[in-house]
Residue, then its C-alpha position, 0 to 999 in steps of 0.5 A: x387912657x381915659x380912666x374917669x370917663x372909662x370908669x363911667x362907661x364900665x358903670x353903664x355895662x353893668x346898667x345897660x344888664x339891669x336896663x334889659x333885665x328889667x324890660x325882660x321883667x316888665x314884659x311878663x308882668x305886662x304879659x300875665x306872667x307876673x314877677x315877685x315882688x322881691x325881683x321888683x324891689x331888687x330892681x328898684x334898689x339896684x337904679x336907686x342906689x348904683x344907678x342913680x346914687x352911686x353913679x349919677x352922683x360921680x357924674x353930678x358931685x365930679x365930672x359935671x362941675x370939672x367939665x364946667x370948670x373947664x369952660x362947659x356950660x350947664x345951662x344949655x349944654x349938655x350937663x343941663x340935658x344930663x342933669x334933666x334927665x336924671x331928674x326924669x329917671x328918678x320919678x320913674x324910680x319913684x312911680x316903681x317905687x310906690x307901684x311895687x309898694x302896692x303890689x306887695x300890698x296886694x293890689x296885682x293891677x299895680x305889676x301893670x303900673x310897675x311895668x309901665x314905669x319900668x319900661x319908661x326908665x328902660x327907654x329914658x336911660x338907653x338914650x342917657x347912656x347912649x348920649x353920654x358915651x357917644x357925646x359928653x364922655x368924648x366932648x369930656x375926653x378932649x376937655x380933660x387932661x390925662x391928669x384930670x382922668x386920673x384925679x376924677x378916676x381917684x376921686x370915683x373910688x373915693x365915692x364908692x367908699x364913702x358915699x356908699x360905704x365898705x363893700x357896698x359897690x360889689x352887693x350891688x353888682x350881686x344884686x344887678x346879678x340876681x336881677x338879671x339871672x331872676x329875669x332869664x330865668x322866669x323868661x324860659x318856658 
């Protein structure tokens, strides 16, 4: 059994939601159809603070460091690729951010920034999952020892608890929720 690698292809399910959701979102934005601004914002907690926090901070805190203990390198492999793109998600997050920022203050030619960012993040995370489930996570896998899978699967739980704290894994599984059924339901006629 690969529990840490397992672990991270379960955390990309629940993205993989968000990432269709969003795209759902951006199209009716793009369309005229318009969003609320708390579906927005929503969205953008939930890549800011699973995705990227919680997440990428399993991958760059433990994984990344253990597979380059065990002889991966960061620099023109893989991990350097993943670490780059995690730094291009988060600007799209940020362009999110502050084109959500703007709309809320009631500039509505900014859904069209939003939107335009959101489906770069949409585009941008699909390939990272892809690369990471289908590349890193088996290179990992022959990598590391059933032990290792256990000690990292250990120390993901721990970063659910510390780093983002007491129950905050499940609000933000609420939250990818409410996103996903904000978006199907704004998308029926």
């Amino acid at each position: 059994m690969h529990d840490a690698t397992q672990v991270l292809r379960q955390e990309h399910e629940v993205i993989l939601r968000v990432l269709d959701a969003t795209q759902n979102i951006a199209s009716q934005i793009e369309n005229a159809a318009g969003a609320p601004p708390q579906v927005m914002s929503n969205t953008i907690e939930f890549f800011k603070l699973y995705a990227d926090r919680q997440h990428h901070g399993k991958e760059e805190d433990l994984l990344f460091p253990e597979l380059e203990k065990k002889g991966m390198p960061r620099d023109g492999g893989p991990i350097g690729v993943m670490l780059m793109e995690h730094q291009f998600g988060r600007s799209h997050i940020t362009r999110m951010a502050e084109a959500a920022r703007a709309f809320e203050g009631g500039d509505h030619s900014a859904g069209a920034r939003w939107a335009d960012a959101a489906l770069d993040y949409v585009a941008l995370l699909r390939q990272h999952i892809d690369k990471e489930n289908n590349i890193l996570f088996v290179m990992a896998e022959r990598i590391l020892s059933p032990d290792d899978q256990q000690r990292l699967a250990k120390e993901f739980a721990g970063v659910d608890q510390q780093k983002m704290g007491e129950g905050e894994n499940d609000r933000l599984l609420r939250l990818a929720d409410s996103v996903v059924q904000a978006a199907s339901a704004s998308s029926r006629p």
